[in-house]
C-alpha positions, 0 to 999 in steps of 0.5 A: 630576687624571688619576684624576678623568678616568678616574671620570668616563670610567668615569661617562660609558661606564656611562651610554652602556651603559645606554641601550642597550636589550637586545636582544629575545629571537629567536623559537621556531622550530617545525618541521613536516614534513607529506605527505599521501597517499603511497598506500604508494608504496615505489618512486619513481613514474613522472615527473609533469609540473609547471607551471613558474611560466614556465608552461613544463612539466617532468617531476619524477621524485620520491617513494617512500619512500626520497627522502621518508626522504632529504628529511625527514632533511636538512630536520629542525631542532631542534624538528621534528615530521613528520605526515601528513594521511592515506591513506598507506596503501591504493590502494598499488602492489603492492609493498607492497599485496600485504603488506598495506601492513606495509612501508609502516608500517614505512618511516613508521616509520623516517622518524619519522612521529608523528601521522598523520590518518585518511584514507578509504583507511586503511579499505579493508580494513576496521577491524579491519585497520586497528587492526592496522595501529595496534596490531601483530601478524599476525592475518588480516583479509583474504584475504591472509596477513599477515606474509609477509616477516617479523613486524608489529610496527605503526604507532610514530606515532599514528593520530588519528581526531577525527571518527570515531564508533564505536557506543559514542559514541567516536571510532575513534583518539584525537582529538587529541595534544600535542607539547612542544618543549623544556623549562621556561618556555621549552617550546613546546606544539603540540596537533594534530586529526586528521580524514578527510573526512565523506564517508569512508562513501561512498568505502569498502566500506560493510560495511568501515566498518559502526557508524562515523560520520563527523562534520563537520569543522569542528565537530568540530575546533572543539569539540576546541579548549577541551581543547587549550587547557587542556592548555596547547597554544600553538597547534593544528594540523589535520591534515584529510584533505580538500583542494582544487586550484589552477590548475595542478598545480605544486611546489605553492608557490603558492594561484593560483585555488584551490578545493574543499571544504577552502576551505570548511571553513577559514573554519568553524573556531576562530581558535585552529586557525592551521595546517591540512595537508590531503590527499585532493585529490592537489594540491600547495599553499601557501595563506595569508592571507584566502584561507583564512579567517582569515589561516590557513596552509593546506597540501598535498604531493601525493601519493605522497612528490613533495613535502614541505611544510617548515612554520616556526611562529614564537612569542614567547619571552615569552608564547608566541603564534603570531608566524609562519608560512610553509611551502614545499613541497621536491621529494623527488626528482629528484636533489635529496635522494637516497636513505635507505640503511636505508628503501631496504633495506627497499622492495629486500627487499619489491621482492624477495619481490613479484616473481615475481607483479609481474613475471608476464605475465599477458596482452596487448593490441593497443592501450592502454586509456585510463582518463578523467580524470573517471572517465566511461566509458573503454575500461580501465572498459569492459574491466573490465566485459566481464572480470567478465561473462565470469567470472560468465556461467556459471549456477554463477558467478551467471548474470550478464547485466550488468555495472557497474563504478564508474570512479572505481576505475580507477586508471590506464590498462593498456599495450598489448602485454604485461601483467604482474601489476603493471600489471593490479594498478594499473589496480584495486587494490582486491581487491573480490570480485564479487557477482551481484545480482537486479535489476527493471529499474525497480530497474537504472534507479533505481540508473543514475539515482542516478549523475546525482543528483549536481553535476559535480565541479569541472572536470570535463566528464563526470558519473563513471559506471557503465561497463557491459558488452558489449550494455548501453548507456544515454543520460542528459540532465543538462537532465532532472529529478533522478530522470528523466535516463536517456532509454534504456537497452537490453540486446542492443538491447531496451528495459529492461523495468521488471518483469522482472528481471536479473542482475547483476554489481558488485564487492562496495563497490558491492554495499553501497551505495558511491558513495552508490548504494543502489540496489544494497542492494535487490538480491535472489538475491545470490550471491558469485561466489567470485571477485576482480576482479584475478582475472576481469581477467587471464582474460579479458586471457590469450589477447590482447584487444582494449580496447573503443571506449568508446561505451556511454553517450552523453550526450543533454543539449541543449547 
């Protein structure tokens, strides 16, 4: 009897474990740790100021290479792969500008970047520079002597180039990449489209990205899409150096009124693009849903290392579909994540070997020169243009009587008192050489003119500008038609006469076209004044200047 009873415990304990259903296999989990943007910042930047979500303000001290090594070290899980969406090189501090961004590459490196987009700033010194940046070694390129501090041994990540179009009809870097997590039935396989933003041409020296083309965005990446799919990706990350803006600038966890050019490329791509990181904008953001076109996952971390956006990408065990997504942007610094001994080692040593120049005095203002936040007409731009007429001035120097500097290459505003190298530096670090120019003064207008061809960008209040120099002044009316908006512009106080001709000073990227201002390719007598902006800047700053009151360029429109 009491065997019976046990059977039929054993009977009835079998049949309660078989209607338990088996638990379902948890998800995949995938990692992306994406920044954007990092301009070669080595040493932390100065605080930038955050909007709470109070809408109280605070200041962040964050960023610089060893923070983002720190932070990325500390957030990395298992199946983690960290990207970048471009410009993390170019319009760098000094410390690592001055030795052609190596050090910047070799921090990436140490931080286990692996797929990094092309942005418009990767080619400011050209292509060959930048494929040495890829590929390695010290061949010179640029007026600056590479490996100075020790030997390059370049980029261990990979460039991607999608929309980059070289003479012969490939693109500059390869397209696309593919990266497997784990192995057998069980492996994950993410494929990634890296892009900069179509506009590239016109924001670089166009004689540094000469035979290149630039393609749309989202039909590239959308045409990219079968060939990734064959090759067995999962799902397909875009890594596009093009973005957008919210409301405010913020730890960039939220898509509060968000727009620009990204927010209209998303919608065009391929419903197999389920991430996009993007960059190009400097915003911080974390957008997701029908906001973004397609219940996309859309991304950004700032700029120069004060954010890294920590991407979750959850796939069904069993058949490997996109499940989920989320992402948060973490702050890099701020006491939160502290400092990577090894990369910080790296930024001291090249800290070191820059600091004679950096730390230079160079000259000395009474007050500061503002730069303007929509790169209109400032007293830094108009201080620049007065440097350049000043150095080109003299017959044997080109025998200049005018001078235009594109705002938009006014970094950021110089102190008054003492300057040294490295604030003049980061005021316009670009090392464009400067280039005289016979101009007719129909071709002066035409080419002032083309500046007000175009839409006033977002937000903005004032069109950029082309600053002039001392005694050259002109007026625009927007309510005027294309082509006829400068209503009077003088040089001493007389009308510019359509026939007679000028001589002018620009630096050598809008010389080539840059800005989308070809009236300057039609200059003639063109003479290179053998001369560096940086370089006409600290001359006239030596013996102690005054900034000019920014009042060259005066807008007539009727309100």
């Amino acid at each position: 009897m009491i065997k019976r009873a046990a059977t039929l415990i054993s009977l009835a304990l079998l049949t309660a474990c078989a209607t338990v259903p088996p638990r379902p296999a948890l998800p995949i989990e995938v990692q992306l740790l994406a920044f954007n943007d990092f301009h070669g910042n080595l040493e932390t930047p100065p605080p930038v100021e955050v909007t709470e979500a109070d809408r109280s303000k605070v200041m962040l001290t964050t960023g610089g290479a060893a923070h983002l090594a720190a932070a990325v070290e500390q957030l990395r899980q298992p199946n983690s792969v960290t990207v970048s969406a471009g410009d993390t090189i170019g319009a760098s501090p000094l410390t690592s500008a001055l030795f052609l961004d190596e050090p910047t590459i070799e921090a990436m490196n140490r931080i286990g970047l692996e797929f990094n987009s092309v942005g418009n700033h990767e080619f400011d010194k050209g292509i060959d520079e930048l494929k040495r940046m890829q590929a390695g070694g010290c061949e010179r390129h640029t007026l600056r002597t590479p490996c100075a501090v020790e030997p390059f041994k370049g980029a261990r990540f990979r460039y991607l180039a999608a929309n980059v179009i070289g003479p012969d009809g490939r693109t500059f870097f390869p397209a696309t990449g593919i990266r497997q997590f784990g192995v057998g039935r069980n492996a994950i396989r993410l494929g990634f489209i890296g892009m900069t933003l179509k506009g590239t041409g016109n924001l670089v020296t166009p004689s540094g990205v000469k035979g290149l083309t630039f393609a749309d965005e989202a039909a590239t990446a959308n045409l990219l899409v079968p060939g990734l799919k064959a090759a067995g990706a999962d799902a397909i990350v875009l890594l596009i150096h093009q973005g957008g803006k919210t409301t405010n600038f913020t730890r960039g966890n939220g898509c509060e009124g968000f727009y620009g050019e990204i927010a209209k490329i998303v919608p065009q791509l391929n419903p197999a693009i389920t991430t996009v990181v993007s960059g190009h904008s400097h915003w911080a953001y974390v957008c997701q849903g029908d906001s973004v076109g397609g219940g996309r996952l859309l991304t950004s971390a700032g700029k120069n290392g004060y954010f890294l956006t920590d991407i979750r990408l959850d796939f069904d065990p069993t058949t490997h579909r996109l499940i989920g997504q989320r992402a948060t942007n973490d702050v890099v610094g701020n006491g939160e994540k502290g400092e990577d001994a090894a990369v910080k080692q790296l930024v001291d040593r090249y800290i070191a070997a820059a600091a004679p120049l950096a730390n230079k005095v160079v000259g000395s203002l009474t007050v500061e020169a503002p730069r303007d936040v929509d790169d209109a007409e400032s007293p830094a731009a108009d201080l620049i243009a007065d440097s350049m007429l000043a150095a080109t001035r003299a017959p044997d120097k080109g025998g200049a009587q005018i001078a235009l500097v594109n705002a938009t290459g006014v970094r950021i505003a110089l102190p008054a008192g003492e300057v040294k190298y490295k604030d003049a530096f980061a005021m316009m670090p670009f090392g464009n050489n400067l280039v005289v120019m016979t101009l007719t003064g129909a071709q002066l207008t035409q080419v002032i003119e083309q500046q007000y061809a175009f839409p006033l960008r977002s937000n903005a209040t004032r069109p950029a500008a082309l600053a002039p120099s001392q005694g050259f002044s002109y007026s625009y009316d927007l309510g005027r038609p294309e082509g006829d908006r400068i209503a009077v512009m003088s040089l001493d106080g007389k009308p510019i006469d359509p026939a007679r001709r000028y001589r002018v000073v620009v630096n050598n990227y809008l010389a080539s076209g840059g800005e989308s201002l070809s009236g300057f390719t039609g200059g003639t007598e063109v003479t290179d004044a053998g001369l560096v902006d940086i370089d006409a800047l600290i001359a006239w700053i030596a013996p102690g200047r005054t900034p000019p009151i920014a009042n060259r360029i005066s807008d007539a429109t009727k309100r």
